[in-house]
Residue frames as a rotation matrix with the C-alpha (Angstrom) as fourth column:
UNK 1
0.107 -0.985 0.138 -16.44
-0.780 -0.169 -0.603 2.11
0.617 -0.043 -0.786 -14.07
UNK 2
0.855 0.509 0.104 -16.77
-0.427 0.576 0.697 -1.35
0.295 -0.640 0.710 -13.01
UNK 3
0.179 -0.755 -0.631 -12.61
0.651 0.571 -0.499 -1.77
0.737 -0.322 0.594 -11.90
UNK 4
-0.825 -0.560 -0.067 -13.26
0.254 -0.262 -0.931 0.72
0.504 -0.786 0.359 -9.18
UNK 5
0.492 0.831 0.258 -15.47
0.177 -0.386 0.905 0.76
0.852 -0.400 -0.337 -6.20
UNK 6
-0.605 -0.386 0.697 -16.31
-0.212 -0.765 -0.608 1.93
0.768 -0.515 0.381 -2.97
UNK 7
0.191 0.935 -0.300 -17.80
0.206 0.261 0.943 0.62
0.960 -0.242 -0.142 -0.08
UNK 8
-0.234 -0.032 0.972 -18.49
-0.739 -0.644 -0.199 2.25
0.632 -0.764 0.127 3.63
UNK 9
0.103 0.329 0.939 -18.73
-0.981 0.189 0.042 0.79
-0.164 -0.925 0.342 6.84
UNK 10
0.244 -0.376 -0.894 -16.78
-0.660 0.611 -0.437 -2.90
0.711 0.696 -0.099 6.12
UNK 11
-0.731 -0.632 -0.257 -16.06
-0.039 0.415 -0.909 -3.98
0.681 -0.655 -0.327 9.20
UNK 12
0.423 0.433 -0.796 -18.33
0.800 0.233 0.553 -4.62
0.425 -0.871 -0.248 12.59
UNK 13
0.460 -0.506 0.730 -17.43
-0.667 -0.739 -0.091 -1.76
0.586 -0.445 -0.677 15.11
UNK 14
0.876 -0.367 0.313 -15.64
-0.350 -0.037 0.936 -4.52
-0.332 -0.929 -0.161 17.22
UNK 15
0.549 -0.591 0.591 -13.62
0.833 0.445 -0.329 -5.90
-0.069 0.673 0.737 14.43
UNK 16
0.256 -0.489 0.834 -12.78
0.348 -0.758 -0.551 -2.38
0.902 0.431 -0.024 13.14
UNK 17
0.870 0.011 0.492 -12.40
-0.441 -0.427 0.790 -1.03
0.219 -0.904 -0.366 17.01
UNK 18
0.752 -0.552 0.360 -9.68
0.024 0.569 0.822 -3.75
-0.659 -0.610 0.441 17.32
UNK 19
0.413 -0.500 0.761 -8.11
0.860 -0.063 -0.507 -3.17
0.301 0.864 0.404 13.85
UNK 20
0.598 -0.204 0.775 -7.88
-0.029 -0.972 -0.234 0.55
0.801 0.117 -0.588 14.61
UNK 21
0.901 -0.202 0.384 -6.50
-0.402 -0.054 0.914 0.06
-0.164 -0.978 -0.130 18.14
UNK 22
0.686 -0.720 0.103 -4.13
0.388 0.482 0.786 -2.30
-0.616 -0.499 0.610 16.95
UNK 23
0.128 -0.393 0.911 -2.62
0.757 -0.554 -0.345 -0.23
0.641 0.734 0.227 13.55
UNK 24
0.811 -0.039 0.584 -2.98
-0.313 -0.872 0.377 3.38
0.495 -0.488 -0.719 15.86
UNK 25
0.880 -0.306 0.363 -0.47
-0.394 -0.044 0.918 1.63
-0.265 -0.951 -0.160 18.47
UNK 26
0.406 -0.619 0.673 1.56
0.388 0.783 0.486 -0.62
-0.827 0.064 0.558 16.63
UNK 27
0.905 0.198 -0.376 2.13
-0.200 -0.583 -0.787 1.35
-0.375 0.788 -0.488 13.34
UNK 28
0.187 -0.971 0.150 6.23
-0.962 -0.150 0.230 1.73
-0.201 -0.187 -0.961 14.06
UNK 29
-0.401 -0.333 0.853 6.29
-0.422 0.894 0.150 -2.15
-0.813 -0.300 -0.499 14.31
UNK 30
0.557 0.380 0.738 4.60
0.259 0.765 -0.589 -3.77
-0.789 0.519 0.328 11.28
UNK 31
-0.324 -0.848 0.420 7.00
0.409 0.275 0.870 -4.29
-0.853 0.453 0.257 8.69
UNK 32
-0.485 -0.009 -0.875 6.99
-0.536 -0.787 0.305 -2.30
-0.691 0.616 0.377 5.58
UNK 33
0.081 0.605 -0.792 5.63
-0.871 0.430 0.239 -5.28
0.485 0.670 0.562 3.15
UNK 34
-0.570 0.059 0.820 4.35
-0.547 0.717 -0.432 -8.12
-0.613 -0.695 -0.376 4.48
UNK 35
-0.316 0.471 -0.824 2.68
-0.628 0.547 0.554 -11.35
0.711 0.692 0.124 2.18
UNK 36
-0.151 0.674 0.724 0.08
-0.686 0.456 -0.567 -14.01
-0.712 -0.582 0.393 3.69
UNK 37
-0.896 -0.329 -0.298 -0.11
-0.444 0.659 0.607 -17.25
-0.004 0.677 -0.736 1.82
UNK 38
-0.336 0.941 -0.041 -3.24
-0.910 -0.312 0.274 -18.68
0.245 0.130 0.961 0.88
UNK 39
0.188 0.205 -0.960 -2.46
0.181 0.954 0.240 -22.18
0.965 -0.219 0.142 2.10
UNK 40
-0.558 -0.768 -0.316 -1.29
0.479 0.013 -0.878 -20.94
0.678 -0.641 0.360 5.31
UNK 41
-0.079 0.361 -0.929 -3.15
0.996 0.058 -0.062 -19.89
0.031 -0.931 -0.365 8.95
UNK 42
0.736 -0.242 0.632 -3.30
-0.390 -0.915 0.104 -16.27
0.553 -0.324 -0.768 9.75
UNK 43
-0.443 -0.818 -0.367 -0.06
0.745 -0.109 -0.658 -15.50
0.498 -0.565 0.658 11.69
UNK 44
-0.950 0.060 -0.306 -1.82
0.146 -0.783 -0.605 -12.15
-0.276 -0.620 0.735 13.21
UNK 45
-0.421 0.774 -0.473 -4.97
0.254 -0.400 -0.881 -9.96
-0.871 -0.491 -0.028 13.19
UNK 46
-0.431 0.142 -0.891 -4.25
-0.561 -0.816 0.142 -7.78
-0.707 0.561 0.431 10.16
UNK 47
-0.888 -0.199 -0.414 -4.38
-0.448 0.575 0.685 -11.52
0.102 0.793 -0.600 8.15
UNK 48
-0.539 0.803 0.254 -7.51
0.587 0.574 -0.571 -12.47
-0.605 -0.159 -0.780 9.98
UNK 49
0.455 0.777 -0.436 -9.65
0.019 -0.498 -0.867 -9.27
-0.890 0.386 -0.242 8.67
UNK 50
-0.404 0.285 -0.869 -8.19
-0.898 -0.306 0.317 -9.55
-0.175 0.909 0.379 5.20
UNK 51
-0.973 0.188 -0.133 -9.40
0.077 0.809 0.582 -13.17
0.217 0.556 -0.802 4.98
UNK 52
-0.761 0.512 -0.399 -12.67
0.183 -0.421 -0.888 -11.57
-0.623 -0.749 0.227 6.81
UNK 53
0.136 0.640 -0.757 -13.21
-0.377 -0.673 -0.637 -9.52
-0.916 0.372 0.150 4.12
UNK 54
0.027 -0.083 -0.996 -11.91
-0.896 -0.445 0.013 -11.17
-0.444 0.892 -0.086 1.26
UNK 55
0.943 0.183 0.277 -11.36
-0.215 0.973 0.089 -14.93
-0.253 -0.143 0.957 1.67
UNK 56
0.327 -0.822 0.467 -8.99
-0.488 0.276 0.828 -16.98
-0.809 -0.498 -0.311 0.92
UNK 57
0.918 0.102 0.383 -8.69
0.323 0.370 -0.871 -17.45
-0.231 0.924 0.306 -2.90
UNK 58
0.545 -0.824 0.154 -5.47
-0.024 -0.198 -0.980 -15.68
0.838 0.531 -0.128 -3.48
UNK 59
0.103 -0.775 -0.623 -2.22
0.964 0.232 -0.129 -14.67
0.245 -0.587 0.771 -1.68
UNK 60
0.899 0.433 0.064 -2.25
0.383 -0.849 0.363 -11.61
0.211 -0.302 -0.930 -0.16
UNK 61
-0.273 -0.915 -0.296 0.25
0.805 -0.049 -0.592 -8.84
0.527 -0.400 0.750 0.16
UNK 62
0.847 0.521 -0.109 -0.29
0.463 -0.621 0.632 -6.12
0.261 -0.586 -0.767 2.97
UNK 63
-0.466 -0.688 -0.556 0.82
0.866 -0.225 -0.447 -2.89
0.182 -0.690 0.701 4.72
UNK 64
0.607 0.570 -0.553 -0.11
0.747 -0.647 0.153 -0.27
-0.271 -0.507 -0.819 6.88
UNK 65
-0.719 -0.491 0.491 0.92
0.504 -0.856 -0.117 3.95
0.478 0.163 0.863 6.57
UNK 66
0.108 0.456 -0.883 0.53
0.905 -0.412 -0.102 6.73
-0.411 -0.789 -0.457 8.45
UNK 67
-0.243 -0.458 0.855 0.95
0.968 -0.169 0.185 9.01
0.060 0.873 0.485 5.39
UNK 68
0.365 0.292 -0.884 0.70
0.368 -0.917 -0.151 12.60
-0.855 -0.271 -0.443 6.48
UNK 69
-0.376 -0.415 -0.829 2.99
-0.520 -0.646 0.559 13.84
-0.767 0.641 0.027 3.68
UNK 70
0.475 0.778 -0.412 1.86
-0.694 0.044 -0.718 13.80
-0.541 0.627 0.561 -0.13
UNK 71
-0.317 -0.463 0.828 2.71
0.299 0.780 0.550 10.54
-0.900 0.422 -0.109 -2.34
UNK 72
-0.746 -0.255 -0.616 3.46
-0.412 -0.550 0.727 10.56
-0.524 0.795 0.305 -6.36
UNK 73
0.461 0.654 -0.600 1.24
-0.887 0.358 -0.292 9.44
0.024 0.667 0.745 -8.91
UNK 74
-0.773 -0.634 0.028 2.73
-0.625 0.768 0.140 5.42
-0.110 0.091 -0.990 -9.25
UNK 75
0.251 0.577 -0.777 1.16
-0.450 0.780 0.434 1.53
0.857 0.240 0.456 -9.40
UNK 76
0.604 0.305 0.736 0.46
-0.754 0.517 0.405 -0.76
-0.257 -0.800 0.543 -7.27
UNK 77
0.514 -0.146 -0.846 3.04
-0.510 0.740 -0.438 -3.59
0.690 0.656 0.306 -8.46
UNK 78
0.663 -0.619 -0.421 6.30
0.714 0.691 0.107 -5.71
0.225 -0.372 0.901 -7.23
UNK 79
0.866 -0.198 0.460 7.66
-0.220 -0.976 -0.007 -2.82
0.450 -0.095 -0.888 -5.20
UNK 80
0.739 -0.591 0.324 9.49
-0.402 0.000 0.916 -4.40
-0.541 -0.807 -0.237 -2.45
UNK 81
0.334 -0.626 0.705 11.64
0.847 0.527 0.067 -6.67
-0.414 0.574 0.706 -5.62
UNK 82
0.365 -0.494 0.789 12.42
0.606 -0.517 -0.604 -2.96
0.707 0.699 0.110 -7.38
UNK 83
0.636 -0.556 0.535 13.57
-0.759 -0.573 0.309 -1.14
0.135 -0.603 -0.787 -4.13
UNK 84
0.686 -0.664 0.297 15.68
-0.275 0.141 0.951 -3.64
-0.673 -0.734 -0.086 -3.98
UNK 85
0.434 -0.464 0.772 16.89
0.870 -0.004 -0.492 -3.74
0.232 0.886 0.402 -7.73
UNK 86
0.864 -0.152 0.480 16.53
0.047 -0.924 -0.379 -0.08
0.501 0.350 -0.792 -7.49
UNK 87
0.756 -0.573 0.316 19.60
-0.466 -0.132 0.875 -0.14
-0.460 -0.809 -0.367 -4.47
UNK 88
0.458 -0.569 0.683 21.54
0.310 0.822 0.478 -2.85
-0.833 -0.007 0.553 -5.97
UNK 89
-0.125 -0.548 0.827 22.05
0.928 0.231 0.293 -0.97
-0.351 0.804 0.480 -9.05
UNK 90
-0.548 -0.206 -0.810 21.87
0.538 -0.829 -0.153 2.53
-0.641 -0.519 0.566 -7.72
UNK 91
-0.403 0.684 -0.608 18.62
-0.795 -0.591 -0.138 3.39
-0.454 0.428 0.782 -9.89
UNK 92
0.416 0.903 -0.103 16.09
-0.759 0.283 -0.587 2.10
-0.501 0.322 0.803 -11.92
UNK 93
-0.807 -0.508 0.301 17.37
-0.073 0.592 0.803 -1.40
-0.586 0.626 -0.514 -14.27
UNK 94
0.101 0.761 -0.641 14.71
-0.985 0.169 0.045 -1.01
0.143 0.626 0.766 -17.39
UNK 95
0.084 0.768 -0.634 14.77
-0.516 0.578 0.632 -4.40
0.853 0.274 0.445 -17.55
UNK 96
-0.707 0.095 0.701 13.97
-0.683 0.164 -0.711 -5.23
-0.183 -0.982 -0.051 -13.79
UNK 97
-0.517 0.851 -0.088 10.92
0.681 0.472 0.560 -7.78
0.519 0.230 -0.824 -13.97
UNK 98
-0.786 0.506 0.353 7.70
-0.617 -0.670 -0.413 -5.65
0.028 -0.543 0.840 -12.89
UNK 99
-0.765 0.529 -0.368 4.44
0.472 0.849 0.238 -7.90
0.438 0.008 -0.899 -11.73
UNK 100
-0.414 0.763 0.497 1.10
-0.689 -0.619 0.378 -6.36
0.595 -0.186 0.782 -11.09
UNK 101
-0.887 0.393 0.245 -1.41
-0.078 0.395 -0.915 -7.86
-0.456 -0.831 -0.320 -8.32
UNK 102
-0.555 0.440 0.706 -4.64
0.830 0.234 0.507 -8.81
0.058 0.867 -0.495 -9.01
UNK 103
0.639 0.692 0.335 -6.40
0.576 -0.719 0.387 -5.96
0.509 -0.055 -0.859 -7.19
UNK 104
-0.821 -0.566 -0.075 -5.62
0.272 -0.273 -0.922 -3.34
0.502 -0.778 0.379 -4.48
UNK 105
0.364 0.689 -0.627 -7.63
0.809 0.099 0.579 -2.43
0.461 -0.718 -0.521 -1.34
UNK 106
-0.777 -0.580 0.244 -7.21
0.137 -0.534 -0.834 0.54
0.614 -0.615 0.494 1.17
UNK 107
0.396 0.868 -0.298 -9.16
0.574 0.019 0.819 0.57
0.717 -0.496 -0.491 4.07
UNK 108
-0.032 -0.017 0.999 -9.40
-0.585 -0.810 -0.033 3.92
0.810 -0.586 0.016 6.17
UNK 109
-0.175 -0.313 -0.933 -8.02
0.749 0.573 -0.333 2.79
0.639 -0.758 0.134 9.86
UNK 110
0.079 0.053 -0.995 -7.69
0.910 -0.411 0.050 6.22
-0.406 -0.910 -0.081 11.73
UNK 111
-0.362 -0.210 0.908 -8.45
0.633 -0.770 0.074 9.06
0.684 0.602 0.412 9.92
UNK 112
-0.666 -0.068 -0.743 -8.33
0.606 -0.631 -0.485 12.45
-0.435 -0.773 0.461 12.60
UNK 113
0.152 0.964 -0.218 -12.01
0.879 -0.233 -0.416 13.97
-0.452 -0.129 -0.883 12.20
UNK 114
0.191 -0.557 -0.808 -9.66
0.066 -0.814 0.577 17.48
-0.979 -0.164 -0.118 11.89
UNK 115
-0.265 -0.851 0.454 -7.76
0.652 0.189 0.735 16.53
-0.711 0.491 0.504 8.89
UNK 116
0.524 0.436 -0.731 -7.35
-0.410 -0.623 -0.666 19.00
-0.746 0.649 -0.147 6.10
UNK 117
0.022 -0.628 -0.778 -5.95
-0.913 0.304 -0.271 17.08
0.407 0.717 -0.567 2.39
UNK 118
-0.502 -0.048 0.863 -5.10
-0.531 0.805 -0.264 13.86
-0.682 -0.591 -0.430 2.73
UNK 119
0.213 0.954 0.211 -7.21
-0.640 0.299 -0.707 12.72
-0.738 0.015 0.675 -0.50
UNK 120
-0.147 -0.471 0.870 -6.43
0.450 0.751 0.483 9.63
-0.881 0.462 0.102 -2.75
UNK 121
-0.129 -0.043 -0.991 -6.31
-0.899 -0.416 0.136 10.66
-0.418 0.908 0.015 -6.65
UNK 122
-0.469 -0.418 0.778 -6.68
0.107 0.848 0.520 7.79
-0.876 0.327 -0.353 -9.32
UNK 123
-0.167 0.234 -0.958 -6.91
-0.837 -0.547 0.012 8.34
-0.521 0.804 0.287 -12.50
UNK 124
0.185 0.740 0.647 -9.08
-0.568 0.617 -0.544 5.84
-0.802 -0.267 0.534 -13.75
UNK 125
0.983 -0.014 0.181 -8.49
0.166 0.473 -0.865 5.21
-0.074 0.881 0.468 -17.56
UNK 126
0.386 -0.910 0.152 -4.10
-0.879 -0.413 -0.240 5.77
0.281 -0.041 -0.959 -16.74
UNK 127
0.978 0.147 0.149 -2.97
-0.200 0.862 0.466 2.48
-0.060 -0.485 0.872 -16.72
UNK 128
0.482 -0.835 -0.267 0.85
-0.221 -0.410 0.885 1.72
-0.848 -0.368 -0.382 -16.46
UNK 129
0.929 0.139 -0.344 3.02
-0.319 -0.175 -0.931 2.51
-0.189 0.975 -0.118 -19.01
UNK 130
0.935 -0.262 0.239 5.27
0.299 0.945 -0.135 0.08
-0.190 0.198 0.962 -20.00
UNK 131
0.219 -0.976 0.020 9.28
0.739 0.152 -0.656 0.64
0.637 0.158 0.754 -19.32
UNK 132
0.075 -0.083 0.994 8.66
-0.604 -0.796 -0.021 3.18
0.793 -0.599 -0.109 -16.93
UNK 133
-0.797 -0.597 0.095 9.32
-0.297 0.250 -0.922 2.38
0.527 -0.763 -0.376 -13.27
UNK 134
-0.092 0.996 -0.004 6.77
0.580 0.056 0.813 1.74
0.810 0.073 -0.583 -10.78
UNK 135
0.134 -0.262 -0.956 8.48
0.609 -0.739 0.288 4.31
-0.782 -0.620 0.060 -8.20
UNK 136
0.130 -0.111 0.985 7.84
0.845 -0.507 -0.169 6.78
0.519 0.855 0.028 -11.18
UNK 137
0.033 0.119 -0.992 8.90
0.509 -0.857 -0.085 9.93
-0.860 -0.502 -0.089 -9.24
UNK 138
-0.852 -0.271 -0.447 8.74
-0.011 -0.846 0.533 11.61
-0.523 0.459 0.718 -13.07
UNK 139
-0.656 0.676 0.335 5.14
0.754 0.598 0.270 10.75
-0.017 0.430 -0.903 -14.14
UNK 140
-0.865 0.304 -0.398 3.30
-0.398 -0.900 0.178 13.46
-0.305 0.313 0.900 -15.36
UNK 141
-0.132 0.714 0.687 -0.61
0.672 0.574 -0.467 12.81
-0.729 0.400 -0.556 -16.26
UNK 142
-0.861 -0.061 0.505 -1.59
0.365 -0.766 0.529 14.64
0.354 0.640 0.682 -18.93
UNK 143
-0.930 0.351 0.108 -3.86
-0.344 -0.731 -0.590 17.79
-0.128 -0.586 0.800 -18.62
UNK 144
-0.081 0.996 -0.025 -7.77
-0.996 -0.080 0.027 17.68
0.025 0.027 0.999 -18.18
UNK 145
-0.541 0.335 -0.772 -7.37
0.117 0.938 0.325 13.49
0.833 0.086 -0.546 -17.30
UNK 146
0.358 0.932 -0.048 -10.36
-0.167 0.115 0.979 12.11
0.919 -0.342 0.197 -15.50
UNK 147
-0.668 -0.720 0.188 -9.52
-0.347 0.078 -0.934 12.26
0.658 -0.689 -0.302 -12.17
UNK 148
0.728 0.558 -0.397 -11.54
0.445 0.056 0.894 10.46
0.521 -0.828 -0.208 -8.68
UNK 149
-0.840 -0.247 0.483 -10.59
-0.423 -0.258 -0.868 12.30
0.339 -0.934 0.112 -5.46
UNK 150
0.519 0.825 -0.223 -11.74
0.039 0.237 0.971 10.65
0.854 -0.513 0.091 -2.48
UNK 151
-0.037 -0.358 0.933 -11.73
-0.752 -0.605 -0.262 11.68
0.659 -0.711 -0.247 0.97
UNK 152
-0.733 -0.168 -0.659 -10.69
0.310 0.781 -0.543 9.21
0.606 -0.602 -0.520 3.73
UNK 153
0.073 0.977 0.199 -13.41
-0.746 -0.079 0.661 8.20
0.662 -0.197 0.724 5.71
UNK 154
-0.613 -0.593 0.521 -12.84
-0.762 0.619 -0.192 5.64
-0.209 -0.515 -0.831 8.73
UNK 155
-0.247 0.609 0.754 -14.22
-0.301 0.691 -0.657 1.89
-0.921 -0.389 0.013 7.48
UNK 156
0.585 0.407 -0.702 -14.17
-0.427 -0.581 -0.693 3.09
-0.690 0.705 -0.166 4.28
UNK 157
-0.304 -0.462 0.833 -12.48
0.374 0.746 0.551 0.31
-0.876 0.479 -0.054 1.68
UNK 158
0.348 -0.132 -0.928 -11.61
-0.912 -0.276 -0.303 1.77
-0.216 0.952 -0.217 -2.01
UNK 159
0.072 -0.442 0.894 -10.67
-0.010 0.896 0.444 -0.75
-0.997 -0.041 0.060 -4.57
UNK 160
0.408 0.046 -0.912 -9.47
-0.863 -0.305 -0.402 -1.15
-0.296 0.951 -0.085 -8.15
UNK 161
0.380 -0.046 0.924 -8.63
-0.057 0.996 0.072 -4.11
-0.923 -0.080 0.375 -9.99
UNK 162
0.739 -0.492 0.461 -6.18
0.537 0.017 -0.843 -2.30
0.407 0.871 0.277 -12.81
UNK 163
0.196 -0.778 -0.596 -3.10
0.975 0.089 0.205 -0.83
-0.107 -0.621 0.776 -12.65
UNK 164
0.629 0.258 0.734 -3.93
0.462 -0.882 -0.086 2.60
0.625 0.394 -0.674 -12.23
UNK 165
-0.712 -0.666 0.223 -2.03
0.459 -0.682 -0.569 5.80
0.531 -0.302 0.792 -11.07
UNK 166
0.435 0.885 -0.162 -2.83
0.646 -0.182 0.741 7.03
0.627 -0.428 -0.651 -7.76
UNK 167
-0.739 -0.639 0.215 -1.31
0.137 -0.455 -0.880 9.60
0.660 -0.621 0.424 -5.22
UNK 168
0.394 0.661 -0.639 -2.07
0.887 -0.091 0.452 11.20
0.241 -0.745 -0.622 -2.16
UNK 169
0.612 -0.005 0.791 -2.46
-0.087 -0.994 0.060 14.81
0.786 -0.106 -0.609 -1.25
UNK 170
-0.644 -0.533 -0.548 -0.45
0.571 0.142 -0.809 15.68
0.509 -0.834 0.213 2.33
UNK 171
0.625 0.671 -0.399 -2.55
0.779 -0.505 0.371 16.69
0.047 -0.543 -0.838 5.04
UNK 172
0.150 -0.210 0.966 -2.33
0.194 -0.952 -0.237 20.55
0.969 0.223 -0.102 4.93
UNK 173
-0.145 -0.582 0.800 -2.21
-0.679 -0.529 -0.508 20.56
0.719 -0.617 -0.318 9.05
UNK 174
0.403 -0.430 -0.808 -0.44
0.289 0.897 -0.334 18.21
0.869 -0.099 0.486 9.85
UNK 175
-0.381 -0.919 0.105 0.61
-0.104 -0.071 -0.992 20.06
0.919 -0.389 -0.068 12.75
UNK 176
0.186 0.909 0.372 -3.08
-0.960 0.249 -0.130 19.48
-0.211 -0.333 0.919 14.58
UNK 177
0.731 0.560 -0.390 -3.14
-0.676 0.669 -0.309 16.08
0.088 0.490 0.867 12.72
UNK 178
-0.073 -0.860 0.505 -1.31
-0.813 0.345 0.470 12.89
-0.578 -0.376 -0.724 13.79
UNK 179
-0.406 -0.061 0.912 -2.78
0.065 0.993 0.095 9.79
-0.911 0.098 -0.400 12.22
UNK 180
0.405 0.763 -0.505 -3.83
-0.794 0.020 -0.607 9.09
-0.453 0.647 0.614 8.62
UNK 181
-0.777 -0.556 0.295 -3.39
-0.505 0.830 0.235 5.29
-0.376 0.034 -0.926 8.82
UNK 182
0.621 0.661 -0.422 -4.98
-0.780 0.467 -0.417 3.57
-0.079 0.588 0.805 6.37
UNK 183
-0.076 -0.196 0.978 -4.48
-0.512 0.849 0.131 -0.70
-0.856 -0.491 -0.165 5.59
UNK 184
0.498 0.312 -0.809 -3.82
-0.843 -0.046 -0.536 -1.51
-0.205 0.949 0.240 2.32
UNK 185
-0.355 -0.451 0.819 -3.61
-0.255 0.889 0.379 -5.06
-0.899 -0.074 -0.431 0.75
UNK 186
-0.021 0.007 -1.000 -3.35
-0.995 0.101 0.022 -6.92
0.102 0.995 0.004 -2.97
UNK 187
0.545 0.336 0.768 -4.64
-0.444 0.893 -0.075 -10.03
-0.711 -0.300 0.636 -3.67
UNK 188
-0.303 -0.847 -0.437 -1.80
-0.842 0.023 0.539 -12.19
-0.446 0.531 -0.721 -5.70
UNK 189
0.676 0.546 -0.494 -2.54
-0.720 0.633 -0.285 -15.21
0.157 0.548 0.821 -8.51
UNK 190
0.518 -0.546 -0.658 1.31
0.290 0.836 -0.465 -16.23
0.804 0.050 0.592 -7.36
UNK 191
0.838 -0.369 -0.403 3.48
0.341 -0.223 0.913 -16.07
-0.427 -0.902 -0.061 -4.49
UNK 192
0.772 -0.616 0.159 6.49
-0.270 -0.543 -0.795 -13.17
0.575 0.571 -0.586 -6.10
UNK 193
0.390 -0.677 -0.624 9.76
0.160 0.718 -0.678 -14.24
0.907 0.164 0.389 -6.06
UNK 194
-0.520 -0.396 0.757 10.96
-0.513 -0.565 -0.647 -11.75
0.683 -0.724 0.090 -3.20
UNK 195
0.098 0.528 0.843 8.19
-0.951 -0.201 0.236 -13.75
0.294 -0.825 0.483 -0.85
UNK 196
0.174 -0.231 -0.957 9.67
-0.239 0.933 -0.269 -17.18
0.955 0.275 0.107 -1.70
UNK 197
0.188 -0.373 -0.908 11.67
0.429 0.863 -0.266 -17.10
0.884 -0.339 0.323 1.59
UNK 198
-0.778 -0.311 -0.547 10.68
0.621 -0.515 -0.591 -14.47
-0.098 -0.799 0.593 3.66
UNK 199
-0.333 0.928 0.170 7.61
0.943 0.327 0.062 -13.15
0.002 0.181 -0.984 4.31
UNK 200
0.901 0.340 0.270 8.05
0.298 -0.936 0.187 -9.48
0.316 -0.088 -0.945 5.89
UNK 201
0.027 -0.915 0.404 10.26
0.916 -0.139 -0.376 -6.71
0.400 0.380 0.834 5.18
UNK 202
0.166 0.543 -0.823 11.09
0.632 -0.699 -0.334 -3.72
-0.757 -0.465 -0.459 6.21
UNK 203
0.947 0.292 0.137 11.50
0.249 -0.392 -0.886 -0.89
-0.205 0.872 -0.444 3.91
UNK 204
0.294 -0.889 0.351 14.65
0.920 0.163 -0.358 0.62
0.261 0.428 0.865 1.80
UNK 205
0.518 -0.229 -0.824 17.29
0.324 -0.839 0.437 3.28
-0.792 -0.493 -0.361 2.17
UNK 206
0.438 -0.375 0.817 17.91
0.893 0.072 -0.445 4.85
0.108 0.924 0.366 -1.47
UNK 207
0.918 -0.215 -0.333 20.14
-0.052 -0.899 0.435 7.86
-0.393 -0.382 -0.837 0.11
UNK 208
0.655 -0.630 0.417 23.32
0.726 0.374 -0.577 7.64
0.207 0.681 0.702 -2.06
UNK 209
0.512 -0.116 0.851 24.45
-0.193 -0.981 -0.018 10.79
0.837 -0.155 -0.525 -1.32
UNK 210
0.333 -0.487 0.808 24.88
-0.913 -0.381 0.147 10.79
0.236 -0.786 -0.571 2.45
UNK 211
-0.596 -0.414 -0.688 25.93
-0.258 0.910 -0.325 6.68
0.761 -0.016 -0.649 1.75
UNK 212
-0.450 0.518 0.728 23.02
-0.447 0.575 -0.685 5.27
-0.774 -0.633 -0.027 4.80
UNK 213
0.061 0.916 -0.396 21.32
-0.963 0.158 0.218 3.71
0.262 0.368 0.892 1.59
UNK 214
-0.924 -0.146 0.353 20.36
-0.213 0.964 -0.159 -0.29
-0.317 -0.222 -0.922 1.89
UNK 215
-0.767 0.491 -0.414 18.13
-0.040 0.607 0.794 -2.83
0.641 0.625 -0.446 0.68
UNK 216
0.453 0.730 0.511 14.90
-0.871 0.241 0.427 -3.79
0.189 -0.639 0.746 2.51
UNK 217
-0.685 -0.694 0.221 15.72
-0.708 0.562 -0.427 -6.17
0.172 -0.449 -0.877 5.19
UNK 218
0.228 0.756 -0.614 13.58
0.175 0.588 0.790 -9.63
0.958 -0.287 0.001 5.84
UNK 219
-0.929 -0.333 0.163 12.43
-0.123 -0.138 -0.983 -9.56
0.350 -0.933 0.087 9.71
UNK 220
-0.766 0.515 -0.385 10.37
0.622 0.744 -0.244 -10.93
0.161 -0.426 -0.890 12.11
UNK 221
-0.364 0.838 0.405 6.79
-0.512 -0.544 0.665 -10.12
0.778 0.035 0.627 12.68
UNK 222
-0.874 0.075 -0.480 5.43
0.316 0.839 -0.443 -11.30
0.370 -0.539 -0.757 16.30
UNK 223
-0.838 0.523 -0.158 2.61
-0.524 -0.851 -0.041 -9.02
-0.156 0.049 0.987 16.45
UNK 224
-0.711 0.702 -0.048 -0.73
0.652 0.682 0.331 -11.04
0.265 0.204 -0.942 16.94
């Protein structure tokens, strides 16, 4: 299964000591999607360790979560460009453009020693299925697919390099358990259209209902 691995202990303990320290504190503050150009300097930390770990061949998008509760099955694609279709035209637009990355990454940041759940899913040979969304909140695998479960592990850097369908469980006590922050970034062949002129975003309000919804907003990142 050579489009997913798994490798432990990625980081130096002062690299990763500062990584964790600075995700654990800052969480609230780092914009929801954030892109790093491959002609361009680090601007912060988070850009120094992905060029650390990955160089500097592609463009990079990143973001951090503190995901206690459970996420759907979905892809990895041009999210931040369909939450803001998805607003602008109060649901999905089949023909939205959808763009895949070349890979994804998730390095374990602070995972609480405690935690119960919490484990990634990805169904390896589920690759996306064309005209669906990639916020698929109606995606259904089918029974007895192959499934990986893996438990977060701090240091600990999954990767996959198709567009497969992953979730996460929700930590089961969560009322003991504060942090399952984990650092996930996609390496890009182009720079997507949404990052033309703004670099980081925060995230979207799709609440129709009680009317607070909005687009993701561009906004500053000073965070070094």
């Amino acid at each position: 299964m050579d489009h997913i691995k798994y490798s432990k202990n990625v980081l130096d303990p002062d690299r990763f000591r500062d990584l964790k320290d600075l995700c654990t504190k800052h969480v609230n503050e780092i914009p929801s999607y954030n892109f790093c150009r491959k002609t361009e300097e680090s601007s912060n930390y988070l850009e120094e360790i992905i060029r650390h770990l990955i160089g500097r061949e592609h463009h990079v998008e990143y973001w951090v979560r503190n995901a206690l509760d459970p996420t759907l099955f979905h892809v990895d694609g041009n999210e931040l460009e369909q939450k803001i279709e998805y607003v602008r035209h109060r649901g999905f637009d089949p023909d939205t453009n959808i763009e895949f990355p070349l890979n994804t990454h998730i390095l374990y940041v602070n995972i609480d020693s405690r935690m119960e759940g919490g484990e990634l899913h990805i169904l390896p040979y589920n690759t996306y299925i064309q005209g669906r969304p990639i916020m698929d909140t109606n995606y259904q695998p089918l029974d007895k697919s192959p499934m990986i479960t893996i438990k977060p592990i701090e240091n600990n850097l999954v990767l996959w390099t198709k567009p497969v369908y992953h979730a996460v469980s929700g930590v089961i006590n969560s009322d003991v358990v504060r942090n399952r922050i984990s650092f996930m970034f996609s390496s890009w062949d182009k720079i997507p259209k949404v990052y033309e002129k703004h670099e980081h975003w925060s995230n979207y309000n799709p609440d129709f209902i009680a009317g607070t919804q909005h687009e993701p907003k561009p906004m500053e990142f000073n965070l070094k």
